[in-house]
Every structure is written in C-alpha cells, then in structure tokens.
C-alpha positions in Angstrom: 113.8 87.7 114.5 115.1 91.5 115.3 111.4 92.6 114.6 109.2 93.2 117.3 107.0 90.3 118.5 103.5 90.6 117.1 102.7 88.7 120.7 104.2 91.9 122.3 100.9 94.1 120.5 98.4 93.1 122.8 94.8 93.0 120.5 91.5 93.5 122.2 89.2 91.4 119.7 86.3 92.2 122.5 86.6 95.9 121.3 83.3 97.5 120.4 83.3 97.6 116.3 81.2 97.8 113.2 81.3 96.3 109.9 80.2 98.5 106.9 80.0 98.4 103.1 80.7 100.5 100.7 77.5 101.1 98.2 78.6 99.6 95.0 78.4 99.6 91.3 79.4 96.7 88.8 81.4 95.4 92.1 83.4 98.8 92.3 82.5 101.1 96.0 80.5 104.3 94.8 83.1 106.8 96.4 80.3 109.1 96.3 78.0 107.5 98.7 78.4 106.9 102.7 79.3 103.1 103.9 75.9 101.6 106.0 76.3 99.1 108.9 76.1 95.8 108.4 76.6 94.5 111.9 77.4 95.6 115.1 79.3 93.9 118.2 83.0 93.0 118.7 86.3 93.5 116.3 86.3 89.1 116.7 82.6 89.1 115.3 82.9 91.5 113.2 86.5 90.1 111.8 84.1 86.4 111.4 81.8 88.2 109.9 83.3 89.7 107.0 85.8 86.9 106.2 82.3 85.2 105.7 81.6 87.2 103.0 82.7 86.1 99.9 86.9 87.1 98.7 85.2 88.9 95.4 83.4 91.4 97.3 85.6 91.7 100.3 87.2 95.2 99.3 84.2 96.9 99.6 83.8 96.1 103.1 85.5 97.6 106.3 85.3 97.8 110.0 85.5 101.0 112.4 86.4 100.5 115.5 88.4 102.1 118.4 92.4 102.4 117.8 94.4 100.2 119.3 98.5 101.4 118.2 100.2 100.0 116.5 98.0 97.1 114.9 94.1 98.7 114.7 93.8 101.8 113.5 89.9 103.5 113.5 89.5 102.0 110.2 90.3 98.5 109.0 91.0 98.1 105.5 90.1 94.8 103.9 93.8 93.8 103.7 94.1 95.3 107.4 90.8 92.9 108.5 92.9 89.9 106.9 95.9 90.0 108.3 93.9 90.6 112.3 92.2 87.5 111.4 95.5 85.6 110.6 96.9 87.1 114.0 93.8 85.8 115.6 94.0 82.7 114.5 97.4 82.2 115.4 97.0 83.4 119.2 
C-alpha cells in the first residue's frame, strides 16, 4: 500500500496513437527493416486493437504515441500495451 496509487497517474486513452508491426521472419521482427502502420486513432483503439491480435505474434507489435509520465512513454512495448489494457480495464 506505500506505493503510489496507479489511480493517482491519470491516463488519456483518447490520446492520438498508432499501432505498428515489426516486419518479420519465421515469427522473429527483422531488426533491419522500419515498423509500418497498422491503424491509426486513439491509445484505447489502438490498445483493442492489438490485444486482438493473436498472443504468438503480439511482440512484434507496438504503439507510438505521445508520453504521458510516468505510465506511457512514446513507445509501448508489447508487455507495456498489456499492462495499459489491464489498467484500463480496471478503471
């Protein structure tokens, strides 16, 4: 209980964001190659959105967004994307 309140980070899930992909090979991102959009709108749609896709293939997606300290940063890691839906779900 002595760590800060997740309810005290406010979240602005009607933040401009966009969900990419990684190009991949065998399942594994081509580190090589430049992530492409694969849709635009807000972080909650775009949060939706990936956890849509299917939990194999989930790592090599991400969304950019806008930062919003301390709980989005400009890039949202798959783990990251998981844990805002979670907090999502539980406001």
């Amino acid at each position: 209980m002595g760590d800060a309140s997740v309810s005290d980070s406010k979240v602005d899930f009607a933040a401009p964001a966009v969900l990419q992909k990684w190009p991949s090979l065998g399942n594994q991102r081509l580190q090589d190659r430049v992530p492409y959009q694969v849709s635009e709108g807000t972080l909650d749609a775009c949060i939706s959105a990936f956890m849509q896709k299917p939990a194999p293939s989930r790592h090599l997606y991400e969304i950019r967004t806008a930062p919003q300290p301390p709980l989005v940063t400009d890039i949202l890691s798959p783990e990251h994307i998981i844990e805002l839906s979670r907090l999502r779900d539980f406001l």
